[in-house]
N, C-alpha and C positions, 0 to 999 in steps of 0.2 A: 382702668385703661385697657382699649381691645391687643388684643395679641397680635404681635407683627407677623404675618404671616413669611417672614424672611428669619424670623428667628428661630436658632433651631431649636430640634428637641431635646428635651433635659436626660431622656435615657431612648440608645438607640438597641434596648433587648426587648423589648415588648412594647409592640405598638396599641395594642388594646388591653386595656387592665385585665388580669386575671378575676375568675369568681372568689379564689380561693387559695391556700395555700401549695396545697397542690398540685392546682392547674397552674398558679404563676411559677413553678418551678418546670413543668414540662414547657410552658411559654416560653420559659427562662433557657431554657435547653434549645429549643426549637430556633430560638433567634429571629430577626426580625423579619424573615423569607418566608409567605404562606403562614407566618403562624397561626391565624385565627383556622383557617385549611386543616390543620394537621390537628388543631385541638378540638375540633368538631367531630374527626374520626376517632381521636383517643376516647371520645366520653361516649362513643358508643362502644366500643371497645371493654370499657370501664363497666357498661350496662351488660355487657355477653355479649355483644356482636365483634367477632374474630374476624369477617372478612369484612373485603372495600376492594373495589377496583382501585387503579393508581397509572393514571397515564403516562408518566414520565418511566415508572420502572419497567411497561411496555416497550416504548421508544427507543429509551438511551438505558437500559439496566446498569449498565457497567456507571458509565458516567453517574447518576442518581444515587449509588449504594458509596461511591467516593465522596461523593459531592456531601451529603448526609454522613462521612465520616464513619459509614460501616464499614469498618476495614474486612473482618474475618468474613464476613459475608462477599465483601467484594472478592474478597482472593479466593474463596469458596466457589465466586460464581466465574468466575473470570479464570482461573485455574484446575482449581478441583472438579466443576462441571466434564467441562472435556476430558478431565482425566477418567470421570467416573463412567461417562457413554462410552469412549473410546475401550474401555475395559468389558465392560457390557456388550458392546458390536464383538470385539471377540469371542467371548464367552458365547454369546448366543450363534455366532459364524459355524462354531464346531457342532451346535444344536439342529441350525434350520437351515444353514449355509450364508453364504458371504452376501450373498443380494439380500435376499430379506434381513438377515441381521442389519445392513446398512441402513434399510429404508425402517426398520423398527428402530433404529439408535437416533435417528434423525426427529422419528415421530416424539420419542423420549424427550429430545432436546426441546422440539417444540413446546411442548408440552410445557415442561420444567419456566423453558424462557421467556413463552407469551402468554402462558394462563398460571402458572403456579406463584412464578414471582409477582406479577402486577395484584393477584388476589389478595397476599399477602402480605406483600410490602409495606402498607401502614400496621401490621401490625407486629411485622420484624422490628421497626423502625420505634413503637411506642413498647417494646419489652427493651429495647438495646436503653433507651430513655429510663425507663423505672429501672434498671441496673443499674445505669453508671449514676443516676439519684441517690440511690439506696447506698451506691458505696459513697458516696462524699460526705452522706448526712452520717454516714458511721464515722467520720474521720473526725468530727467534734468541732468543726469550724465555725467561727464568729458569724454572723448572719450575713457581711459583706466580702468573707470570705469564701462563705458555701455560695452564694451566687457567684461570683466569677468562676469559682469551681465550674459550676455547672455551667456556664454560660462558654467558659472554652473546653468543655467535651462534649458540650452540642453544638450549635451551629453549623455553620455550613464551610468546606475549602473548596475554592474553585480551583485553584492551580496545578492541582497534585492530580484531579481528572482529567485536567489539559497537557499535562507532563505526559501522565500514565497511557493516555488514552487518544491524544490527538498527536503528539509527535511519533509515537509508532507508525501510525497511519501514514504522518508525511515521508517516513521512514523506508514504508512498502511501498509507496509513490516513487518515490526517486530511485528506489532501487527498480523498478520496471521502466522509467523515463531514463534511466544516465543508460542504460543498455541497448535501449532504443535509439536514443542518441550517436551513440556511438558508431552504431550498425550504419545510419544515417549517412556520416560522416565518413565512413570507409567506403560505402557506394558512392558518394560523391566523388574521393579519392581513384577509386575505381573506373568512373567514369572518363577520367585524365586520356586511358588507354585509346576508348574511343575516339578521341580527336587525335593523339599522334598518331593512329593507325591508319587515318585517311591517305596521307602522303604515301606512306607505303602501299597501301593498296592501287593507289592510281599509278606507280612504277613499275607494279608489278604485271598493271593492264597490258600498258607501254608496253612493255617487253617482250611479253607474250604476244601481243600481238604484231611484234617485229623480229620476233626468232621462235615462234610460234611451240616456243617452251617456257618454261621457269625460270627465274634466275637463280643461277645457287647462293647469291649472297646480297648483300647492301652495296657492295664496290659496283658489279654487275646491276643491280638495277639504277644505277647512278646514284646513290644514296650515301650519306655520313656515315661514319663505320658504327655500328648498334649503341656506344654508347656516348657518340653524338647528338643521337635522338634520344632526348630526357626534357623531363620537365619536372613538376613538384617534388610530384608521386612515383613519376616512372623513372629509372635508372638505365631503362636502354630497350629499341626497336630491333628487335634483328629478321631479317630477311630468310628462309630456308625455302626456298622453293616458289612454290604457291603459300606459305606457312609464314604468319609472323604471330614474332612472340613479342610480347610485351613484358617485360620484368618490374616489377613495381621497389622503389628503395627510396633513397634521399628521403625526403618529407614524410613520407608514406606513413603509415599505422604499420606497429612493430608487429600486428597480426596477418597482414598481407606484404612483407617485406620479406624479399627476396624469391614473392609467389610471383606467376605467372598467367597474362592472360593471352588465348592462342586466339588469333582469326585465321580461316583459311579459308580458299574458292570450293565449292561445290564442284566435283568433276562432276555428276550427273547432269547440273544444267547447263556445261560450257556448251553451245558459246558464249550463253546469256554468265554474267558474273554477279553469282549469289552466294555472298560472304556470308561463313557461319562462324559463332563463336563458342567456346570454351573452355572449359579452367579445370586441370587437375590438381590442383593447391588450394586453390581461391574456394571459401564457403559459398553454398548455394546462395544461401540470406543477402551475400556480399555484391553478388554479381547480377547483373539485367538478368528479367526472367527468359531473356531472349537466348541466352547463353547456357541456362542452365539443360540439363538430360530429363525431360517428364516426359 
């Protein structure tokens, strides 16, 4: 009777028979991912051929050396690397100085990261293989014991790459977005000042140009006393002259509370009225770049 092609398979370690005893045990390790791939480079390896290009430990090293379950290699390359250049830039800083030692520590890493690991890689990966073999078949196991043996200290984990190596990442993501966000949100807040500022400014036209000075307060320019004039973010408009201040509080971000943002007239262009603004509290980042001293 033909084979259901809906039925599954009776073993999911090896998808193509092994030659041999040996080879079904590195298959047996390797798992069901690439294995014909990886057994192709081991039997050259087997013949004297030590290198092999390896596209994935170009790409994603970190992730492939996980993924493959080389832990000390991983923590090697993902740890120890940097630790070892970073030692070396100094070292060589006191030799040839800090610029070349940098751009020599960098070549280094290159080096190490895109031509020494991918050359190597199958054959880190088929010695880590004939070790952790060699130690199982020492340990006297029944024939369906040394295979599972082998078969969970080879294989592959996906999780513990995506742990290790993709939640950091979202990790440094959010720590540069929640910052940005925030800055965001406080300029928004910031901007509150500009619209209660308009009122005041047109009373202060007013008056000026009906006592053809200043007024010294909010009373005098017909205005709520300073902290009648509030909204979200701001706590109170107050009037000094040509000068308004704007105080930021209530709602406001606990980083620009109780700061200040100043508008005042231009005496150079009176009699044309050209408001300028500025913040001796308020962060530059925080405020229009209208406002800010450049």
């Amino acid at each position: 009777m033909a084979e259901s092609p809906y039925q599954a398979p009776e073993s999911n370690i090896t998808p193509k028979p092994a030659d041999n005893e040996e080879e079904h045990d590195l298959a047996t390790f390797i798992g069901p991912k690439n294995t014909e791939y990886y057994l192709k480079r081991f039997r050259r390896m087997q013949s004297g051929s030590n290198t092999s290009w390896h596209w994935p430990a170009f790409f994603i090293t970190s992730f492939w050396l996980l993924y493959r379950k080389m832990w000390l290699v991983a923590l090697g390359y993902i740890i120890g690397l940097p630790i070892a250049i970073g030692i070396l830039s100094g070292l060589l800083a006191l030799a040839i100085g800090p610029v070349n030692a940098t751009l020599l520590s960098y070549l280094a890493y290159g080096v190490v990261a895109l031509v020494v690991m991918p050359i190597f890689a199958n054959n880190m990966y088929w010695n880590r293989a004939e070790a952790k073999i060699a130690a199982i078949n020492a340990k006297g196991l029944d024939a369906a014991g040394r295979e599972r043996a082998i078969a969970s200290a080879g294989g592959t984990n996906l999780w513990l790459p995506i742990v290790l190596l993709i939640v950091p990442t979202v990790g440094i993501l959010a720590a540069i977005a929640i910052p940005a966000y925030q800055d965001y949100t406080i300029r928004a807040q910031v901007y509150e000042g500009f619209s209660l500022s308009e009122q005041p400014k047109n009373a202060i036209v007013r008056y000026y140009e009906s006592n053809g000075e200043f007024p010294p307060d909010n009373a005098a320019a017909g205005l709520p006393a300073p902290e009648d004039l509030y909204g979200n973010y701001v706590s109170s408009v107050t009037i000094d002259g040509s000068l308004i201040i704007v105080t930021y509080g209530n709602q406001a971000n606990a980083t620009i509370h109780d700061h200040a943002l100043l508008f005042g007239l231009d005496a150079d262009a009176l009699p044309a009225y050209n408001w300028l603004c500025a913040s001796e509290d308020l962060e530059p980042r925080h405020v229009p770049s209208v406002c800010r001293d450049e």
